[in-house]
Biopython code that builds the backbone (N, CA, C, O; Angstrom):
import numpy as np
from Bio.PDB.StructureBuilder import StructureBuilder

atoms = [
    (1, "UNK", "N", (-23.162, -22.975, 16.955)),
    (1, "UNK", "CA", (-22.129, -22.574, 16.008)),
    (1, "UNK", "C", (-22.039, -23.651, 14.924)),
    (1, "UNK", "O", (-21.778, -24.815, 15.227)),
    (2, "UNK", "N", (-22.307, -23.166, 13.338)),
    (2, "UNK", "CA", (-22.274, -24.264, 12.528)),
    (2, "UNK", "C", (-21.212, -24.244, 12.085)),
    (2, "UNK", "O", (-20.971, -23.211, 11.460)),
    (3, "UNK", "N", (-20.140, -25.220, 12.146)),
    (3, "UNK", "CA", (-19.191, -25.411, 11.712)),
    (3, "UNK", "C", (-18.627, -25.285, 9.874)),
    (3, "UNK", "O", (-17.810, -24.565, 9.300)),
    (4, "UNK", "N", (-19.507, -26.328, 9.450)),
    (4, "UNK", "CA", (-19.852, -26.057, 8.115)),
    (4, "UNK", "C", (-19.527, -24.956, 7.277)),
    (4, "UNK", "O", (-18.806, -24.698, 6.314)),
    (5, "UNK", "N", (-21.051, -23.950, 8.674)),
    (5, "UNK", "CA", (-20.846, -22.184, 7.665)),
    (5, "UNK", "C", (-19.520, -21.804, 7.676)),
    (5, "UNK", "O", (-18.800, -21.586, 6.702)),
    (6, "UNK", "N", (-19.200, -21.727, 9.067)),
    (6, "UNK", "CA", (-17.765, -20.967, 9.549)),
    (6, "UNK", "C", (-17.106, -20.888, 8.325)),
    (6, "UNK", "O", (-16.899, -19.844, 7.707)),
    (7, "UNK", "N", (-16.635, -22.509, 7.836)),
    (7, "UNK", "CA", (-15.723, -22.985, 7.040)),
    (7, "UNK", "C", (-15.647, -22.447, 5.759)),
    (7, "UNK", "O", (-14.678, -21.965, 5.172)),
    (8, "UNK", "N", (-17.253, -22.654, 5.266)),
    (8, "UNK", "CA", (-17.414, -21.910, 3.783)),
    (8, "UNK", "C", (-17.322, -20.401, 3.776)),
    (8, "UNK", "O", (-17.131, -19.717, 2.770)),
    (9, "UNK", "N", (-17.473, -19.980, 4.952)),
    (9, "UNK", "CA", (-17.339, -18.561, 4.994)),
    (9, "UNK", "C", (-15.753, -18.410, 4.976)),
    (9, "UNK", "O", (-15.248, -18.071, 3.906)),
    (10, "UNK", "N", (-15.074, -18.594, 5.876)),
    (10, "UNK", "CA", (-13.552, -18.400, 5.914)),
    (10, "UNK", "C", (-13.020, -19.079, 4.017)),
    (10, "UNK", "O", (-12.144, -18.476, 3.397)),
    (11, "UNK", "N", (-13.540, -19.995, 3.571)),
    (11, "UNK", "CA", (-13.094, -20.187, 2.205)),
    (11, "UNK", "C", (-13.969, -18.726, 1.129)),
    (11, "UNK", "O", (-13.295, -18.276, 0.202)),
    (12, "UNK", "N", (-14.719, -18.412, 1.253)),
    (12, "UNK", "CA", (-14.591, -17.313, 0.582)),
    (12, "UNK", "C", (-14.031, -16.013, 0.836)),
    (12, "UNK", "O", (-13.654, -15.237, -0.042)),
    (13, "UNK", "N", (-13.994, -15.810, 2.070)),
    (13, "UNK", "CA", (-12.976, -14.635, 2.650)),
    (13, "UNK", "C", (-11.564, -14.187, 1.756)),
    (13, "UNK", "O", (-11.077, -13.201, 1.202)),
    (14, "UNK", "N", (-11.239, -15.805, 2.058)),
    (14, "UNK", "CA", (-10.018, -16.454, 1.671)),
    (14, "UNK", "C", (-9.734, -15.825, 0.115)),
    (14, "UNK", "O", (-8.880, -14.962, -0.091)),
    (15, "UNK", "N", (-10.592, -16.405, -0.935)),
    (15, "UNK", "CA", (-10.757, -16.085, -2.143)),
    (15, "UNK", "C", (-10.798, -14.737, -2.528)),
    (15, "UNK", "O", (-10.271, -14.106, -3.445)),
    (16, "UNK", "N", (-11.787, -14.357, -1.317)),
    (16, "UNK", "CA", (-12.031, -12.534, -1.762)),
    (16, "UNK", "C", (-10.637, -11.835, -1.496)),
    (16, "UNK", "O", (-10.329, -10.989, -2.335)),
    (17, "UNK", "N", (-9.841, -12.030, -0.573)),
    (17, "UNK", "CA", (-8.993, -11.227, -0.341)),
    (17, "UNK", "C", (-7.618, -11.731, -1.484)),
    (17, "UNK", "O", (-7.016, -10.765, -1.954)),
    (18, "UNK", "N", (-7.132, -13.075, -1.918)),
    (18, "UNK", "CA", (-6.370, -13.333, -2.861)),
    (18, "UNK", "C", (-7.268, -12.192, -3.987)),
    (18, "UNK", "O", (-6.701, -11.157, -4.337)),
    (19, "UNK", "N", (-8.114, -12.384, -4.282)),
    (19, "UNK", "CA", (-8.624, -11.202, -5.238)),
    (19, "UNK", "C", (-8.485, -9.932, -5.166)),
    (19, "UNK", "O", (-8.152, -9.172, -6.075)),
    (20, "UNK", "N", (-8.747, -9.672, -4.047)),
    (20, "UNK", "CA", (-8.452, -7.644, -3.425)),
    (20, "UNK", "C", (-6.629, -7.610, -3.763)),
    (20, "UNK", "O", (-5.971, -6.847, -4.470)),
    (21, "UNK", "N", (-6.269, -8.661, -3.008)),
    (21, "UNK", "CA", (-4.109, -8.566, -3.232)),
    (21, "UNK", "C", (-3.832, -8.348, -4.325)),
    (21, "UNK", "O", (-3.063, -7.404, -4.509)),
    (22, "UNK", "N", (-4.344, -9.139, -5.551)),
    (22, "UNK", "CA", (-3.924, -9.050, -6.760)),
    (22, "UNK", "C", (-4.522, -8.040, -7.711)),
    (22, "UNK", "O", (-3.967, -7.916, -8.803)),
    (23, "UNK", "N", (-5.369, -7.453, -7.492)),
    (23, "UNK", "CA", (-6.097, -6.225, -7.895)),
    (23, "UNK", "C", (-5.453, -4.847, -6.744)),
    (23, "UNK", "O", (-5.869, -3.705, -6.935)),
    (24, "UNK", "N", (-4.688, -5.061, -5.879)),
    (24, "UNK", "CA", (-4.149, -3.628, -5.087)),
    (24, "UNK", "C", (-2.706, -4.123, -5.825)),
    (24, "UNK", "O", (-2.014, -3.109, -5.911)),
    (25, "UNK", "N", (-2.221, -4.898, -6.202)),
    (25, "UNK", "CA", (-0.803, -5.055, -6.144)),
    (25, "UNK", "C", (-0.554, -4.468, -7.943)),
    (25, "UNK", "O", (0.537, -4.385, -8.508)),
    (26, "UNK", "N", (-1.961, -4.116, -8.557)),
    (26, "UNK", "CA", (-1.717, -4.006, -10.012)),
    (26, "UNK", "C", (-1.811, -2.034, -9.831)),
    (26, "UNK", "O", (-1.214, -1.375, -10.682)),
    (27, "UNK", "N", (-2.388, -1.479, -8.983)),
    (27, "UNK", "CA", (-2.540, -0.416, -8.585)),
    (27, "UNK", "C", (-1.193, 0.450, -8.487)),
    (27, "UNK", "O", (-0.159, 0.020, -7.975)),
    (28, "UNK", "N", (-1.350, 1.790, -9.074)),
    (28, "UNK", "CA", (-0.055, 2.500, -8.513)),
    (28, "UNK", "C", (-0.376, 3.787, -7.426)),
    (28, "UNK", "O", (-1.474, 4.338, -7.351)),
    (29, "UNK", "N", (0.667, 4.099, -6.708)),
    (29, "UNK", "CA", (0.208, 5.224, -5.359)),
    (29, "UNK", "C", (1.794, 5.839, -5.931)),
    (29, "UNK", "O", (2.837, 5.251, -6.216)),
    (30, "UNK", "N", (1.440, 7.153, -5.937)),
    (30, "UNK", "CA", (2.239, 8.164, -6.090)),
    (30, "UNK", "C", (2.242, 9.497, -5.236)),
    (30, "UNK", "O", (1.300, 10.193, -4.854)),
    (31, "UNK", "N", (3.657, 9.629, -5.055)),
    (31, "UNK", "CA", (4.211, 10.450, -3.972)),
    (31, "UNK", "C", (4.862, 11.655, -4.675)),
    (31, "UNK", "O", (5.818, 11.539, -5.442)),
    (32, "UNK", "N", (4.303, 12.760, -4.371)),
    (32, "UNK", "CA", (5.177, 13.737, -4.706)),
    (32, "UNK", "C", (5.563, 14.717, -3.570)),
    (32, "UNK", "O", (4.737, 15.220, -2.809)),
    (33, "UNK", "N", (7.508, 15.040, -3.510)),
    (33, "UNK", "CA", (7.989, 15.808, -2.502)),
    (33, "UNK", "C", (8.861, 16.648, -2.661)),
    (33, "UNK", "O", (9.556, 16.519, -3.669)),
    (34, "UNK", "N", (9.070, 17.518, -1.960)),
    (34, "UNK", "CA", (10.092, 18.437, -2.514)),
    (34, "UNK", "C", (9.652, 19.381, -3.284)),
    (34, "UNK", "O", (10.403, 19.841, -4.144)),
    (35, "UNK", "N", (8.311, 19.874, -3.128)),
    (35, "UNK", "CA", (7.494, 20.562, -4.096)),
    (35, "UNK", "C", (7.484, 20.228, -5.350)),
    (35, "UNK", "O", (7.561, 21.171, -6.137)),
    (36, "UNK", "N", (7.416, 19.217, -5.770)),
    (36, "UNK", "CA", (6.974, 18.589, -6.932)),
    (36, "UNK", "C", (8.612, 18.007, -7.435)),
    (36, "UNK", "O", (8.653, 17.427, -8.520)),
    (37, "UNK", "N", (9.592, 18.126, -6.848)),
    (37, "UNK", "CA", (11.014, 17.602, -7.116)),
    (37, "UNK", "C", (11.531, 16.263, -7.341)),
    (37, "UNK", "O", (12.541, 15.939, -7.965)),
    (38, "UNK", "N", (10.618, 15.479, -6.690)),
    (38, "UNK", "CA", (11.121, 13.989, -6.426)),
    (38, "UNK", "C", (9.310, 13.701, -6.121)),
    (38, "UNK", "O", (8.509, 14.136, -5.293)),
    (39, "UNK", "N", (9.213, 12.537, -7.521)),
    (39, "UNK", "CA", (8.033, 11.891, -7.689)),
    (39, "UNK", "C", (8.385, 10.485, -7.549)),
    (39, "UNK", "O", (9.413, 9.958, -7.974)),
    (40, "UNK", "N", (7.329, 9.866, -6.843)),
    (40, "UNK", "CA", (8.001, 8.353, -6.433)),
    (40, "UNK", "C", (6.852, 7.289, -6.695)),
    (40, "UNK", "O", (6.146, 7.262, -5.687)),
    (41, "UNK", "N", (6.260, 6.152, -7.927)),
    (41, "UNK", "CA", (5.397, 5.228, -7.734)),
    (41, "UNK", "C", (5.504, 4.310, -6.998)),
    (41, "UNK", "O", (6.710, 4.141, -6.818)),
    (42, "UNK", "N", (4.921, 3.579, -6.438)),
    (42, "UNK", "CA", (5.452, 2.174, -6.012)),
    (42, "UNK", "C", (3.919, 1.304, -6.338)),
    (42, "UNK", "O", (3.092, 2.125, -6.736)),
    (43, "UNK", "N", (3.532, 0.362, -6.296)),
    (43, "UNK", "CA", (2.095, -0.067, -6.447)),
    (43, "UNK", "C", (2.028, -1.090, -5.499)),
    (43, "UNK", "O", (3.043, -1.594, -5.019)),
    (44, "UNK", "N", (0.346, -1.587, -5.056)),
    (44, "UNK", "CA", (0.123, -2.160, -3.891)),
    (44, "UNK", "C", (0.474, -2.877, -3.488)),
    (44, "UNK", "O", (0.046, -3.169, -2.371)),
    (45, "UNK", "N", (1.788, -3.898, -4.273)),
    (45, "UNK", "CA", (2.329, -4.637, -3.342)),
    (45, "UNK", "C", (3.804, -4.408, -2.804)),
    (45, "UNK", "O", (4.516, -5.337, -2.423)),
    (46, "UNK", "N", (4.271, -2.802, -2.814)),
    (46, "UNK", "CA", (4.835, -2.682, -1.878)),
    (46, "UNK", "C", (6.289, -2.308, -2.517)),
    (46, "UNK", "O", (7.271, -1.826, -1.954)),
    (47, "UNK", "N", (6.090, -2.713, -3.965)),
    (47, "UNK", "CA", (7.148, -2.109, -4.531)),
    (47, "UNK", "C", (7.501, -0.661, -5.371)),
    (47, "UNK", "O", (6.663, -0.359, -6.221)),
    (48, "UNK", "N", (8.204, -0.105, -5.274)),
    (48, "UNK", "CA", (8.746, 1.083, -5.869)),
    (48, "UNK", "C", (8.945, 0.953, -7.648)),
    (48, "UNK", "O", (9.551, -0.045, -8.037)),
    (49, "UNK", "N", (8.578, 1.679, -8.415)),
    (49, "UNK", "CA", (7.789, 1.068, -9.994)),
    (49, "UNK", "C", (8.572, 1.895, -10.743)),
    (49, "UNK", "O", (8.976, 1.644, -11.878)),
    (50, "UNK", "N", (8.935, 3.566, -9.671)),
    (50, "UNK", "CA", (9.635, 4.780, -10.501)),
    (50, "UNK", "C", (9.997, 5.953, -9.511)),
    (50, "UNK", "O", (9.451, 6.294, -8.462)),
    (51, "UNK", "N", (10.898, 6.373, -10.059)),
    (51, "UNK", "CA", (11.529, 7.812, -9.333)),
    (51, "UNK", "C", (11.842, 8.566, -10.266)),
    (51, "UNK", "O", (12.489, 8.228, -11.257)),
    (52, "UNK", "N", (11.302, 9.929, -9.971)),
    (52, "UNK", "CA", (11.754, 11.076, -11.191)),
    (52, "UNK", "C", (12.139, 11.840, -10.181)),
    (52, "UNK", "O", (11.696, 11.853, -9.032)),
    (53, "UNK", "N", (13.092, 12.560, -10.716)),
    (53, "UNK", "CA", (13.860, 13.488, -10.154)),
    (53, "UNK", "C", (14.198, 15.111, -10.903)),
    (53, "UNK", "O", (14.863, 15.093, -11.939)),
    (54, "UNK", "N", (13.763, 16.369, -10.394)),
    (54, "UNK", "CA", (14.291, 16.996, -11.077)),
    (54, "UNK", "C", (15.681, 17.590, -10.772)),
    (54, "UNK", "O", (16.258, 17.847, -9.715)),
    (55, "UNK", "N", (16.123, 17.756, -12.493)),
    (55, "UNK", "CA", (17.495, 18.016, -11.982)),
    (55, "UNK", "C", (17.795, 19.297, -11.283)),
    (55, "UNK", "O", (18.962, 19.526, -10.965)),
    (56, "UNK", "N", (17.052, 19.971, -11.071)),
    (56, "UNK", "CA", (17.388, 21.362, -10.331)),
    (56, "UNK", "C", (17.595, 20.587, -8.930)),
    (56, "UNK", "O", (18.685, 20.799, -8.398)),
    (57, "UNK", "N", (16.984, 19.989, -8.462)),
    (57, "UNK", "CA", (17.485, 19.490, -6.993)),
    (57, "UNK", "C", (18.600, 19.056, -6.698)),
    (57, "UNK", "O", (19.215, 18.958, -5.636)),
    (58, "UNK", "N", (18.849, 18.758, -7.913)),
    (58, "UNK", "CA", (20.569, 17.797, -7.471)),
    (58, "UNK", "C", (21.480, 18.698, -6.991)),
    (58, "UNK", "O", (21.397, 19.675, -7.736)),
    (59, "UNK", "N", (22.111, 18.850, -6.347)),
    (59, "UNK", "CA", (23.084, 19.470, -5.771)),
    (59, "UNK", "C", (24.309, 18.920, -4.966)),
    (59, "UNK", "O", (24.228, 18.875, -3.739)),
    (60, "UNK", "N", (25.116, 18.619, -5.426)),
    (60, "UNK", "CA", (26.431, 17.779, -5.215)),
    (60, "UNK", "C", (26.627, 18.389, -4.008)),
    (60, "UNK", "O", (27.372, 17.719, -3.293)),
    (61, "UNK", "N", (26.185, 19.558, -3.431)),
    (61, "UNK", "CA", (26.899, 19.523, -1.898)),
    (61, "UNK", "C", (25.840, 19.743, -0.616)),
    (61, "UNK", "O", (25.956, 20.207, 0.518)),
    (62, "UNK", "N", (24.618, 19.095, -1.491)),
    (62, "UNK", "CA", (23.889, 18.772, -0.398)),
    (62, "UNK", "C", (22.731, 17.520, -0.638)),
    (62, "UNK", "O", (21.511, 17.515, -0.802)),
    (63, "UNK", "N", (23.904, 16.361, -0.561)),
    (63, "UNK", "CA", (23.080, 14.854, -1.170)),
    (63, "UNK", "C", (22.399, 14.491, -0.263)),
    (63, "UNK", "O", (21.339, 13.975, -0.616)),
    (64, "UNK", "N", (22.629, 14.568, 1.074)),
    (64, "UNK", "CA", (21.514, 14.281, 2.335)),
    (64, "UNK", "C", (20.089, 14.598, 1.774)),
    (64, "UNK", "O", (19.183, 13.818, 1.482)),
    (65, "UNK", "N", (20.154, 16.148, 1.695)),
    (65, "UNK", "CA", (18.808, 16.900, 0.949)),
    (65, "UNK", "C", (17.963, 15.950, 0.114)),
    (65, "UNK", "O", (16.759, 15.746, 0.270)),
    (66, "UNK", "N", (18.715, 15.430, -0.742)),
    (66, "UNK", "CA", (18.003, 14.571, -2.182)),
    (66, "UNK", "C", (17.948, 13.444, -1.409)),
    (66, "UNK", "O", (16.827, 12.940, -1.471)),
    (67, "UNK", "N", (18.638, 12.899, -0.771)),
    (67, "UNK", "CA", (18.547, 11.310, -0.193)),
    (67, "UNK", "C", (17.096, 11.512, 0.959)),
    (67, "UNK", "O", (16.279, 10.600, 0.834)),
    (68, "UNK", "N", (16.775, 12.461, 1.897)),
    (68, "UNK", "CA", (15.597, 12.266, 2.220)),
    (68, "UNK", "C", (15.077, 12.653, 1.623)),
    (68, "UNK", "O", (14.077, 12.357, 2.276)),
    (69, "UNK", "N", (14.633, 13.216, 0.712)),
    (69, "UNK", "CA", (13.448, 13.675, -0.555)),
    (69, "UNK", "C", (12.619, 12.101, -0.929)),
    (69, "UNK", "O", (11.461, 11.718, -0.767)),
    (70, "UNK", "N", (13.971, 11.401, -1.551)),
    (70, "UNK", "CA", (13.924, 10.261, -2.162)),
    (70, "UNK", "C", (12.728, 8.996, -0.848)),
    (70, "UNK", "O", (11.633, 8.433, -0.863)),
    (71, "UNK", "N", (13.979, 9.178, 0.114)),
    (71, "UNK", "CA", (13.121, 8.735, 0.851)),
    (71, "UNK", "C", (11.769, 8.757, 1.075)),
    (71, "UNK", "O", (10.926, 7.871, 0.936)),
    (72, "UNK", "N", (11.661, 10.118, 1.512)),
    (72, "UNK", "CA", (10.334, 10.658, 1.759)),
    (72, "UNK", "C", (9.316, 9.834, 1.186)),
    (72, "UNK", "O", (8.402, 9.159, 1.658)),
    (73, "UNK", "N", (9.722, 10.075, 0.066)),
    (73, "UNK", "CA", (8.540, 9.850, -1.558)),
    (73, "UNK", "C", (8.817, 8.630, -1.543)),
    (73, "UNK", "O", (7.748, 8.260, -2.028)),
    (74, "UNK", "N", (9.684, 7.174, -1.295)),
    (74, "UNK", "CA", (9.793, 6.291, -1.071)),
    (74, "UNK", "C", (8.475, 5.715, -0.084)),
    (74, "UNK", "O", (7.687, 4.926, -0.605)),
    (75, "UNK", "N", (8.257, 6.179, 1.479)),
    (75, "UNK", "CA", (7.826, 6.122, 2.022)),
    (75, "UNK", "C", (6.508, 6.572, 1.849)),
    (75, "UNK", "O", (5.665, 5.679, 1.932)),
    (76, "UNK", "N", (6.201, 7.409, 1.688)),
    (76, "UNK", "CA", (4.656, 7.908, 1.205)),
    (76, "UNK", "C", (3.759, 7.296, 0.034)),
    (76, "UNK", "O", (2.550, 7.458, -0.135)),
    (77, "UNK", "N", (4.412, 6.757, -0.522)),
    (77, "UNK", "CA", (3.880, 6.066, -1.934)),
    (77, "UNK", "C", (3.789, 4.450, -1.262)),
    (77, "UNK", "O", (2.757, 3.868, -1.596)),
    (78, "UNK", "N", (4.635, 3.730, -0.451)),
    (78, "UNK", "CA", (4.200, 2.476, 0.049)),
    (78, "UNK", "C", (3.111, 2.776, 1.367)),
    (78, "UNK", "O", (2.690, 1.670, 1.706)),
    (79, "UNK", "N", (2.606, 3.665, 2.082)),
    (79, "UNK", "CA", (2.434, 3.974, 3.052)),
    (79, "UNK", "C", (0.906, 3.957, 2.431)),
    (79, "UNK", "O", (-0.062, 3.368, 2.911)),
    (80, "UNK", "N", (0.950, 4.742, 1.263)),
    (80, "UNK", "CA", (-0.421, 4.954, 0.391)),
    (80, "UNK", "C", (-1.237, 3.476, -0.671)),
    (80, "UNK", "O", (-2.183, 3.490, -1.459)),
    (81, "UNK", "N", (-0.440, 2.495, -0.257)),
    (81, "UNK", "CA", (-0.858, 1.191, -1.226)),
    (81, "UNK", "C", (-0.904, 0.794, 0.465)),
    (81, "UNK", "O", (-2.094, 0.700, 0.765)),
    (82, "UNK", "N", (-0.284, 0.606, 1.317)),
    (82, "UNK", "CA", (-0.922, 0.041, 2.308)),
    (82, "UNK", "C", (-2.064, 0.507, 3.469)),
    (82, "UNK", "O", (-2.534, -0.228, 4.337)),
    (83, "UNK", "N", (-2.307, 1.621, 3.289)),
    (83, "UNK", "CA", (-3.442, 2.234, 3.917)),
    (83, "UNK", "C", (-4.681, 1.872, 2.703)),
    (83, "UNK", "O", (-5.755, 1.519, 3.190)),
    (84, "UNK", "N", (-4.615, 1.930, 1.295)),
    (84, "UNK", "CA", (-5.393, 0.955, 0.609)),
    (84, "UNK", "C", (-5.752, -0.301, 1.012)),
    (84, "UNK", "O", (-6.908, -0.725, 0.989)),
    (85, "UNK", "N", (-4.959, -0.802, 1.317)),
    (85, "UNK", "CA", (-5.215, -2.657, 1.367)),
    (85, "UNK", "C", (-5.654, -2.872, 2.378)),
    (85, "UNK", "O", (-6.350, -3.880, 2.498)),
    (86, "UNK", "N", (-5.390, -1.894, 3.656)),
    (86, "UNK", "CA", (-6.425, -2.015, 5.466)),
    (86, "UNK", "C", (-7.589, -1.386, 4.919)),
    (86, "UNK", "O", (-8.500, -1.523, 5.735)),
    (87, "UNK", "N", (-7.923, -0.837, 4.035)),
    (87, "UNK", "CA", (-9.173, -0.446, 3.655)),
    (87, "UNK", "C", (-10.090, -1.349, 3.016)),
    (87, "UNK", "O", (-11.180, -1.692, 3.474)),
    (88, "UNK", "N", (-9.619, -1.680, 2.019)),
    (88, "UNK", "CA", (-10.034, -2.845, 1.492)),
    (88, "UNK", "C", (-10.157, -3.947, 2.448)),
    (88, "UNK", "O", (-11.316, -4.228, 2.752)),
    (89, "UNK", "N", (-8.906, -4.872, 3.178)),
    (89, "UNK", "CA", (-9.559, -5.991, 4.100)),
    (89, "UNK", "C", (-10.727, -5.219, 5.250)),
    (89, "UNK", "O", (-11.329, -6.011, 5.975)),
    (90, "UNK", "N", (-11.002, -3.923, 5.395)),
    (90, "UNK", "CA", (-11.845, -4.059, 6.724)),
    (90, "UNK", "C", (-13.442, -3.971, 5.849)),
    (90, "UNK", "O", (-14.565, -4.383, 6.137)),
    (91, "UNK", "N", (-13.065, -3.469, 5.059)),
    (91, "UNK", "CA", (-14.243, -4.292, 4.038)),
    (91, "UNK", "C", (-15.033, -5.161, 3.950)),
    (91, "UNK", "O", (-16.254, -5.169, 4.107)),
    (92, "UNK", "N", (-14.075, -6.195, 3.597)),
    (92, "UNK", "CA", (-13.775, -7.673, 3.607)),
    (92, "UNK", "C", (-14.427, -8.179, 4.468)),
    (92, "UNK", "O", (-15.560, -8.646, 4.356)),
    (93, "UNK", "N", (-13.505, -8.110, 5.761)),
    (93, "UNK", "CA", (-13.544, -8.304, 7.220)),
    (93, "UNK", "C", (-15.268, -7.915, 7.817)),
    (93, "UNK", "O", (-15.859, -8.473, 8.741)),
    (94, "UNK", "N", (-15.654, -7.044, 7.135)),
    (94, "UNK", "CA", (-16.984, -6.292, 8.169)),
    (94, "UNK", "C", (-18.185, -7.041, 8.210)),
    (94, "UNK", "O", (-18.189, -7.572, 7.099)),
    (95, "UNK", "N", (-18.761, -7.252, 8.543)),
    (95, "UNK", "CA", (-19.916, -8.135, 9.114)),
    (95, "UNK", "C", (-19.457, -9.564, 8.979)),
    (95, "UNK", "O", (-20.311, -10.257, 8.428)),
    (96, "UNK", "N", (-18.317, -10.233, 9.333)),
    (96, "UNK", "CA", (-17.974, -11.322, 9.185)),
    (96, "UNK", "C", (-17.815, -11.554, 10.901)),
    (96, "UNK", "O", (-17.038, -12.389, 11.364)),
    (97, "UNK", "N", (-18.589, -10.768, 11.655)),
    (97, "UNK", "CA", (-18.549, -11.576, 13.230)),
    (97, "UNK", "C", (-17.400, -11.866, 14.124)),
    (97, "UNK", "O", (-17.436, -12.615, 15.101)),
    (98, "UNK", "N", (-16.195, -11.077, 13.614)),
    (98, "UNK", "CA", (-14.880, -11.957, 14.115)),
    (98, "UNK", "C", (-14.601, -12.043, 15.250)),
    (98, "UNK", "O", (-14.597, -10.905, 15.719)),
    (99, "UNK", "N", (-14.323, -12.869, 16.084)),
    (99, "UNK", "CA", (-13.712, -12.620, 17.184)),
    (99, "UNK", "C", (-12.978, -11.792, 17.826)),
    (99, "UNK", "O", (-11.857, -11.991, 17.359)),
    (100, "UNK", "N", (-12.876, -10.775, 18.808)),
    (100, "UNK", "CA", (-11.880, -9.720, 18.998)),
    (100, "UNK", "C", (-10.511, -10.687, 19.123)),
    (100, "UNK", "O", (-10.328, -11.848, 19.488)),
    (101, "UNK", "N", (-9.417, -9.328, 18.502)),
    (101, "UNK", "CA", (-8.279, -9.799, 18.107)),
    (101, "UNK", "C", (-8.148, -10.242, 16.646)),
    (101, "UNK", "O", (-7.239, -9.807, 15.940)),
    (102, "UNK", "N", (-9.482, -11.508, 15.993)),
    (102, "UNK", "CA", (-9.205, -11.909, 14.759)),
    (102, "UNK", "C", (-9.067, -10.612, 13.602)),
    (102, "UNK", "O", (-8.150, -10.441, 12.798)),
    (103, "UNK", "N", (-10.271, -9.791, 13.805)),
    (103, "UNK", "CA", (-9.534, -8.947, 13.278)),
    (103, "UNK", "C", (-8.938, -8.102, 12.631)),
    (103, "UNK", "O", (-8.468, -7.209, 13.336)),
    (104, "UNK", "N", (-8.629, -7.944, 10.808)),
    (104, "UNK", "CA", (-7.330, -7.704, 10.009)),
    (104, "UNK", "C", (-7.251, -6.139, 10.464)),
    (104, "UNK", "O", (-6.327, -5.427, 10.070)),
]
sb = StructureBuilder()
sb.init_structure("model")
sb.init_model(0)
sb.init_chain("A")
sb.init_seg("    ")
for serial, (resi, resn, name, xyz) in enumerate(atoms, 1):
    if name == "N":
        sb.init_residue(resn, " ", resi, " ")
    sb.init_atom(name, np.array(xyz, "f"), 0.0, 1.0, " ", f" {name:<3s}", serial, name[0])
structure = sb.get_structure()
């Protein structure tokens, strides 16, 4: 086991993936629910960017309705930048030998 390699290898890993983060985190994933009612961005790092709403959904006596919509599309749009980024690290990750458990 050359120590050396290990090292330079784990330092470019290192590099590659600060590179993949900041190139998924500029990315947007969009959710649409409610049959096209509630559109939701968020981009790869996890934040929420926009919510459109149409106003036909609103309905003052049934805000639950709109509050999981919102959700929904909340959830599906971060769900979709992070099923990106396990894609990207196993990428990364693949022929790099890892130890079971190591991993991503």
């Amino acid at each position: 086991m050359n120590i050396a390699k290990m090292m330079k290898q784990a330092q470019q890993m290192q590099k590659k993936m600060g590179e993949m983060q900041a190139e998924l985190a500029d990315k947007e994933f969009e959710s649409s629910v409610g049959g096209g009612k509630v559109t939701v961005v968020a981009n790869g790092a996890g934040d929420v960017v926009s919510i459109k709403i149409d106003p036909a959904v609103i309905d003052p006596d049934d805000v639950e309705m709109l509050e999981d919509l919102v959700l929904t599309g909340v959830k599906q749009a971060i769900e979709q930048g992070k099923a990106e980024g396990q894609a990207e690290m196993s990428k990364l990750t693949a022929g790099m030998g890892l130890p079971p458990g190591l991993g991503f």
